[in-house]
C-alpha positions as CSV (number, residue, x, y, z in Angstrom):
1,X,20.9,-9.9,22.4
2,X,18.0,-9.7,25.1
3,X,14.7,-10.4,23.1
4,X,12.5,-7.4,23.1
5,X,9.1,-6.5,22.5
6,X,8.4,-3.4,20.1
7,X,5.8,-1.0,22.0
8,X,3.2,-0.7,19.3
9,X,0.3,2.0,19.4
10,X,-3.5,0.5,18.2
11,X,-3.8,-0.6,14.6
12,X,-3.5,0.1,12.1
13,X,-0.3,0.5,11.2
14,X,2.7,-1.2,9.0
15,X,5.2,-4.0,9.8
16,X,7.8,-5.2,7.5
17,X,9.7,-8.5,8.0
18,X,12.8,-9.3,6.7
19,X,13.9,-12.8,6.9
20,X,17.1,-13.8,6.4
21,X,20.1,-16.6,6.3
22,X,23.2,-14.8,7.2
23,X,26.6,-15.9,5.4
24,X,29.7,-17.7,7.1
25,X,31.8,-15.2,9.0
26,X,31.1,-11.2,10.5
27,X,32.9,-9.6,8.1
28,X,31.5,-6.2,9.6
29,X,27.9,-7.6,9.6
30,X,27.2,-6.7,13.8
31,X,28.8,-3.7,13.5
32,X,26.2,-2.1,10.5
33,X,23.5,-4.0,12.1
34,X,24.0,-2.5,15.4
35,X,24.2,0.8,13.2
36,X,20.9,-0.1,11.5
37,X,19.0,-0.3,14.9
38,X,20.3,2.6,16.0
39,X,19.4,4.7,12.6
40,X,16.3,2.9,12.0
41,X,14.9,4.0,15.9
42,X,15.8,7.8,14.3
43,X,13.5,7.6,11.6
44,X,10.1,9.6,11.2
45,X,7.2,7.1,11.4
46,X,9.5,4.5,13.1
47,X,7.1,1.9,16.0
48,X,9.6,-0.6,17.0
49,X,11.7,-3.8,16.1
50,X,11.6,-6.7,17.2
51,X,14.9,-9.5,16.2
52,X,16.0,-12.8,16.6
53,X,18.2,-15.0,15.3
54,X,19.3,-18.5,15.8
55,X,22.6,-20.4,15.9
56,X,22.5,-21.4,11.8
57,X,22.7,-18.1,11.3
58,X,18.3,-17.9,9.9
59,X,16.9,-14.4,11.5
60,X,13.6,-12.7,11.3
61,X,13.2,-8.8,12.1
62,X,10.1,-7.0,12.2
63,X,10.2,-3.3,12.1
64,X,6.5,-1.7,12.7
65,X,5.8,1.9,10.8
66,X,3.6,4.3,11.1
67,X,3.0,4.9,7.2
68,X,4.2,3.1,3.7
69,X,5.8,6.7,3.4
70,X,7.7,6.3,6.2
71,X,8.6,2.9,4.9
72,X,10.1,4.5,1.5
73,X,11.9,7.0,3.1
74,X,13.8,4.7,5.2
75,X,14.1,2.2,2.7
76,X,15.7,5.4,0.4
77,X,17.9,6.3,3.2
78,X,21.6,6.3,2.1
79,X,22.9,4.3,4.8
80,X,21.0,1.6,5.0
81,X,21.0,1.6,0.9
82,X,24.8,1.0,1.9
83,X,23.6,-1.6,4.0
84,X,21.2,-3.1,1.7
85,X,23.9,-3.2,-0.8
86,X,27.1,-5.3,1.9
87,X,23.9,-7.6,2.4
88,X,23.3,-8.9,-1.1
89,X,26.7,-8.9,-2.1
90,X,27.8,-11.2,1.0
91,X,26.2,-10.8,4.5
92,X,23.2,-12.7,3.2
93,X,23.0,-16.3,1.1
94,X,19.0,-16.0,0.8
95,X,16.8,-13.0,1.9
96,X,12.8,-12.0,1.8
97,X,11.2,-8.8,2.7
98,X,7.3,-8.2,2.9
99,X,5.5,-5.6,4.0
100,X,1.7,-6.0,5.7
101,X,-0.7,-3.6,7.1
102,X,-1.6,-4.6,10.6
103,X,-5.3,-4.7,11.3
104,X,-5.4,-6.2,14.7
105,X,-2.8,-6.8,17.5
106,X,-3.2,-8.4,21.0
107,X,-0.7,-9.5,24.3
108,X,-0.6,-12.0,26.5
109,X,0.1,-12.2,30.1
């Protein structure tokens, strides 16, 4: 997966991180993740994602949002609550979600 910066409008809005340490094994995981991205991108109030993962299987994924309704709703949607669901019972041995209101944001070069 080429790395990818999310193209985020001025503060303030909402990111949400969740970190993760995937499980031994696919067992369907790429397949609803790739499905993830592409719902996710769908969704009112949707900014951007950003991803990466390393070789032990530990990932961090930021999505940015526009509002913590916007947040709700797509953590309500029915798909990913499917998602959600594959991930604790076996896509995931540890997980952490947390959701911060960004007050500042700046690039480099």
């Amino acid at each position: 997966m080429k790395p990818e910066f999310a193209g985020t409008p001025e503060p303030p809005y909402y990111a949400v991180s969740f970190t993760s340490q995937r499980s031994a094994g696919d067992n369907g995981y790429g397949a609803m993740a790739d499905r993830m991205a592409e719902l996710t991108a769908q969704q009112p109030g949707f900014l951007g994602l950003e991803s990466a993962r390393d070789a032990s299987g530990f990932g961090i994924t930021v999505c940015y949002w526009a509002s913590l309704e916007a947040i709700a709703a797509w953590r309500a949607n029915t798909e990913h609550r499917v998602a959600q669901e594959k991930g604790r019972a076996g896509w995931y041995e540890h997980f952490e979600t947390r959701i911060a209101r960004v007050e500042r944001a700046s690039a480099g070069p």
